[in-house]
Wavefront OBJ file of the C-alpha trace (Angstrom):
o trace
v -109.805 -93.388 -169.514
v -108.929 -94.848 -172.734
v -105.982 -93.225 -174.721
v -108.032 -91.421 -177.249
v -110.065 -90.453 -174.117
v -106.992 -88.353 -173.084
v -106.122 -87.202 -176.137
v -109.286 -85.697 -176.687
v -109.490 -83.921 -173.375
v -105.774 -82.401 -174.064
v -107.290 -81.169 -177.670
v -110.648 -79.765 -175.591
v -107.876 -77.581 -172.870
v -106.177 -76.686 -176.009
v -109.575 -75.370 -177.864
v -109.974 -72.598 -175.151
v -106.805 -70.827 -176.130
v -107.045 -68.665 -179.708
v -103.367 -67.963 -179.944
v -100.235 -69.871 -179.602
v -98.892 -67.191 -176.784
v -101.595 -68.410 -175.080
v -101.164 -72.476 -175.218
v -97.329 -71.742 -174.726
v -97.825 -70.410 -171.299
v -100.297 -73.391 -171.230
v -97.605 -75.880 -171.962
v -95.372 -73.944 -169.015
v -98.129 -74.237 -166.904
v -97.526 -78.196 -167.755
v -94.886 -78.376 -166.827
v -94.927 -76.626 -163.395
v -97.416 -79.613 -162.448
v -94.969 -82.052 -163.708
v -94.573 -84.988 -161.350
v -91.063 -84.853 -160.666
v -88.683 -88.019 -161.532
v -86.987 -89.243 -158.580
v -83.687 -87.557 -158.171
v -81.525 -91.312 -158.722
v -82.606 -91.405 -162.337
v -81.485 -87.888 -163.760
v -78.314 -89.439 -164.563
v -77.405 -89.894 -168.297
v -78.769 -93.746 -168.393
v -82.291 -92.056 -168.354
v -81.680 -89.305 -170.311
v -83.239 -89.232 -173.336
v -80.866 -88.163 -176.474
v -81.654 -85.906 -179.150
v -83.197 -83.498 -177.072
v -81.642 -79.911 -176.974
v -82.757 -79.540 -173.485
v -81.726 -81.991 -170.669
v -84.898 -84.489 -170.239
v -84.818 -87.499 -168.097
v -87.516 -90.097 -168.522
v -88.251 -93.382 -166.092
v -90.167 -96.494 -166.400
v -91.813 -98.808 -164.465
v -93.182 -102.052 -165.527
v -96.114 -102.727 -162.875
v -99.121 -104.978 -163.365
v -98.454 -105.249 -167.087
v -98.285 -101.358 -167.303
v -95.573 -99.252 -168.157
v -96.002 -95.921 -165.274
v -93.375 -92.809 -166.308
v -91.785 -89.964 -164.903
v -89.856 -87.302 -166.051
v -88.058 -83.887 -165.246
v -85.875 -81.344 -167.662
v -84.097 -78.208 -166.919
v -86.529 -76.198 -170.035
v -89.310 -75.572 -168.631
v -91.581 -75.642 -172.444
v -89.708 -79.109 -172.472
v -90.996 -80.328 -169.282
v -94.923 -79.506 -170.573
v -94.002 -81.164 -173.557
v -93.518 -84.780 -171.869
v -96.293 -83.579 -169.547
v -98.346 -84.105 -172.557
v -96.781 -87.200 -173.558
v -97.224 -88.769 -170.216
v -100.503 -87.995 -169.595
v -101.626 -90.244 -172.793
v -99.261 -92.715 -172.050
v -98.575 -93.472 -168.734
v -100.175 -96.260 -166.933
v -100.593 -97.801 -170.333
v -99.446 -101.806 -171.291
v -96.771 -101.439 -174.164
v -99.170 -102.666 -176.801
v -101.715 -99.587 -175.896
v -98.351 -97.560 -176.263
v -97.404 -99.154 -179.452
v -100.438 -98.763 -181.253
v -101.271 -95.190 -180.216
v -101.598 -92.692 -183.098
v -101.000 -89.706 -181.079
v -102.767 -87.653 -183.253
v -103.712 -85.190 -180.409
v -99.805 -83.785 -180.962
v -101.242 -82.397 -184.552
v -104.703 -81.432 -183.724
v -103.853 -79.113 -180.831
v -101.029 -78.135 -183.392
v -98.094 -78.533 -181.349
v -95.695 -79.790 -183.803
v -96.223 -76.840 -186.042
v -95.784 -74.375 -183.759
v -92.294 -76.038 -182.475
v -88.875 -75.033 -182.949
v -87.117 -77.593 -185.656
v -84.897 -78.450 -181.913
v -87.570 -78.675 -180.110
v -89.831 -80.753 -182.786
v -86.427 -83.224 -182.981
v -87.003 -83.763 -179.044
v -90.246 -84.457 -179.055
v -89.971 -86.954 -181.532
v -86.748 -88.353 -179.035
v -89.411 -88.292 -176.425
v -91.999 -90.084 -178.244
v -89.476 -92.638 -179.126
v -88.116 -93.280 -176.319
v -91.428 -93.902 -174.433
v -92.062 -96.460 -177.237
v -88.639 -98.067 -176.710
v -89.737 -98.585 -172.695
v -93.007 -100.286 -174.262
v -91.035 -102.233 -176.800
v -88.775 -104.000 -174.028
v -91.254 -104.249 -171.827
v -93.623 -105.883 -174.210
v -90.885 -108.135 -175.405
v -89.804 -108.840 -171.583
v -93.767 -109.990 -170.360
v -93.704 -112.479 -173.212
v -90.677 -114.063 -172.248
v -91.700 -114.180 -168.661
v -94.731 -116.225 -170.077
v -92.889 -119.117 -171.724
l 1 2 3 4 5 6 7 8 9 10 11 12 13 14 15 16 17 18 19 20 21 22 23 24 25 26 27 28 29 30 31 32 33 34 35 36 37 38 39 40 41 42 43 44 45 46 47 48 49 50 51 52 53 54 55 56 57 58 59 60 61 62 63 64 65 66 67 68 69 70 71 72 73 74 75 76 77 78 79 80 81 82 83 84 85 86 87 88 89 90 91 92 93 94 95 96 97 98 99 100 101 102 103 104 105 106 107 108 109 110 111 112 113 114 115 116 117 118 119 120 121 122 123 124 125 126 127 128 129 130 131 132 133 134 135 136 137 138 139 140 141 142 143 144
Protein backbone atom coordinates (compact mmCIF):
# COMPACT_ATOMS: atom_id res chain seq x y z
CA UNK A 1 0.00 0.00 0.00
CA UNK A 2 1.37 3.13 -1.26
CA UNK A 3 1.39 6.20 1.16
CA UNK A 4 -1.47 8.03 -0.36
CA UNK A 5 -3.06 4.52 -0.29
CA UNK A 6 -3.08 4.89 3.56
CA UNK A 7 -3.88 8.16 3.75
CA UNK A 8 -6.89 7.73 1.92
CA UNK A 9 -8.16 4.78 3.89
CA UNK A 10 -7.52 6.91 7.31
CA UNK A 11 -9.72 9.86 5.51
CA UNK A 12 -12.49 6.91 4.42
CA UNK A 13 -12.57 5.61 8.68
CA UNK A 14 -12.72 9.23 9.34
CA UNK A 15 -15.83 9.90 6.76
CA UNK A 16 -18.10 7.56 8.90
CA UNK A 17 -17.99 9.79 11.93
CA UNK A 18 -20.29 13.28 11.61
CA UNK A 19 -18.94 14.88 14.72
CA UNK A 20 -15.63 15.45 16.24
CA UNK A 21 -16.88 13.61 19.70
CA UNK A 22 -17.13 10.94 17.59
CA UNK A 23 -13.50 10.75 15.71
CA UNK A 24 -12.02 11.73 19.22
CA UNK A 25 -13.06 8.53 20.77
CA UNK A 26 -11.87 7.25 17.31
CA UNK A 27 -8.42 8.59 17.80
CA UNK A 28 -8.55 6.87 21.59
CA UNK A 29 -9.57 3.90 20.08
CA UNK A 30 -6.01 4.45 18.13
CA UNK A 31 -4.36 4.50 20.39
CA UNK A 32 -5.51 1.50 22.52
CA UNK A 33 -4.23 -0.60 19.36
CA UNK A 34 -1.00 1.15 19.49
CA UNK A 35 1.91 -1.23 19.08
CA UNK A 36 3.74 -0.61 22.09
CA UNK A 37 7.58 0.67 21.93
CA UNK A 38 9.81 -1.62 23.63
CA UNK A 39 10.20 -0.64 27.21
CA UNK A 40 14.45 0.21 26.68
CA UNK A 41 13.59 3.17 24.50
CA UNK A 42 11.10 5.29 26.73
CA UNK A 43 14.01 6.98 28.05
CA UNK A 44 14.51 10.72 27.17
CA UNK A 45 17.00 9.88 24.04
CA UNK A 46 13.70 8.80 22.25
CA UNK A 47 11.53 11.14 23.48
CA UNK A 48 10.33 13.41 21.24
CA UNK A 49 10.39 17.29 22.50
CA UNK A 50 7.81 19.75 22.14
CA UNK A 51 5.17 17.55 22.98
CA UNK A 52 3.00 18.42 26.12
CA UNK A 53 2.44 14.83 26.71
CA UNK A 54 5.33 12.30 27.20
CA UNK A 55 5.77 10.49 23.59
CA UNK A 56 8.56 8.19 22.82
CA UNK A 57 9.25 7.33 19.22
CA UNK A 58 11.86 4.44 17.78
CA UNK A 59 13.42 3.69 14.54
CA UNK A 60 14.67 1.05 12.74
CA UNK A 61 16.55 1.18 9.58
CA UNK A 62 15.82 -2.40 7.92
CA UNK A 63 16.05 -3.27 4.24
CA UNK A 64 16.26 0.40 3.28
CA UNK A 65 13.07 1.10 5.40
CA UNK A 66 12.66 3.09 8.30
CA UNK A 67 9.93 0.65 10.77
CA UNK A 68 8.62 2.89 14.07
CA UNK A 69 7.22 2.48 17.30
CA UNK A 70 5.90 4.53 19.79
CA UNK A 71 4.08 4.81 23.27
CA UNK A 72 2.87 8.12 25.44
CA UNK A 73 1.26 8.42 28.73
CA UNK A 74 -2.04 10.68 26.82
CA UNK A 75 -3.91 8.47 25.52
CA UNK A 76 -5.44 11.20 22.37
CA UNK A 77 -1.54 11.48 21.96
CA UNK A 78 -0.88 7.93 21.46
CA UNK A 79 -3.80 7.83 18.42
CA UNK A 80 -2.21 10.74 17.18
CA UNK A 81 1.25 8.93 16.24
CA UNK A 82 -1.01 5.93 15.58
CA UNK A 83 -1.97 7.94 12.64
CA UNK A 84 1.37 9.07 11.84
CA UNK A 85 2.78 5.63 11.86
CA UNK A 86 0.44 3.98 9.98
CA UNK A 87 1.41 6.29 6.78
CA UNK A 88 4.82 6.16 7.55
CA UNK A 89 6.15 3.23 8.86
CA UNK A 90 7.81 0.68 6.79
CA UNK A 91 8.55 3.51 4.43
CA UNK A 92 12.42 4.34 2.84
CA UNK A 93 13.26 8.00 4.06
CA UNK A 94 12.75 9.46 0.63
CA UNK A 95 8.89 8.07 0.63
CA UNK A 96 8.95 9.83 4.16
CA UNK A 97 10.48 12.95 2.90
CA UNK A 98 8.35 13.59 0.13
CA UNK A 99 5.01 12.74 1.76
CA UNK A 100 2.45 15.59 1.81
CA UNK A 101 0.46 14.27 4.58
CA UNK A 102 -2.42 15.90 3.53
CA UNK A 103 -4.71 13.21 5.14
CA UNK A 104 -3.85 15.26 8.68
CA UNK A 105 -6.14 18.25 7.03
CA UNK A 106 -8.72 16.37 5.19
CA UNK A 107 -9.93 14.25 8.11
CA UNK A 108 -9.49 17.74 9.88
CA UNK A 109 -7.39 16.83 12.65
CA UNK A 110 -5.29 19.81 12.95
CA UNK A 111 -8.27 22.04 13.31
CA UNK A 112 -9.88 20.36 15.77
CA UNK A 113 -6.49 20.21 18.03
CA UNK A 114 -5.55 21.98 21.02
CA UNK A 115 -2.74 24.82 20.04
CA UNK A 116 -0.46 22.03 22.63
CA UNK A 117 -1.52 19.38 21.10
CA UNK A 118 -1.25 20.83 17.30
CA UNK A 119 2.63 21.93 18.53
CA UNK A 120 3.16 18.01 19.21
CA UNK A 121 2.01 16.79 16.35
CA UNK A 122 4.01 18.90 14.35
CA UNK A 123 7.15 17.56 16.97
CA UNK A 124 5.94 14.21 15.89
CA UNK A 125 5.88 14.78 12.30
CA UNK A 126 9.28 16.19 12.57
CA UNK A 127 10.83 13.99 14.27
CA UNK A 128 9.77 11.00 12.08
CA UNK A 129 11.29 13.09 9.23
CA UNK A 130 14.52 13.62 11.19
CA UNK A 131 14.77 9.45 11.51
CA UNK A 132 14.30 9.55 7.53
CA UNK A 133 16.73 12.38 7.10
CA UNK A 134 19.70 10.40 8.89
CA UNK A 135 18.80 7.45 7.64
CA UNK A 136 18.67 8.64 4.10
CA UNK A 137 21.90 10.46 4.58
CA UNK A 138 23.45 7.21 6.40
CA UNK A 139 22.42 4.55 3.19
CA UNK A 140 24.26 6.93 0.89
CA UNK A 141 27.30 6.92 2.72
CA UNK A 142 27.21 3.22 3.15
CA UNK A 143 27.17 3.23 -0.77
CA UNK A 144 30.42 5.07 -1.48
Amino acid sequence: MTIKEAEEKIIGEFSYFEDWMDKYNYIIELGKSLPLIDPQYKTDEYRIEGCQSNVWLQAEYRDNRLHFTADSDAIITKGIINLLIRVLSDRTPQEILSADLSYIDAIGLKKHLSPTRSNGLLAMIQQIKRFAIVYQAKSQQDER
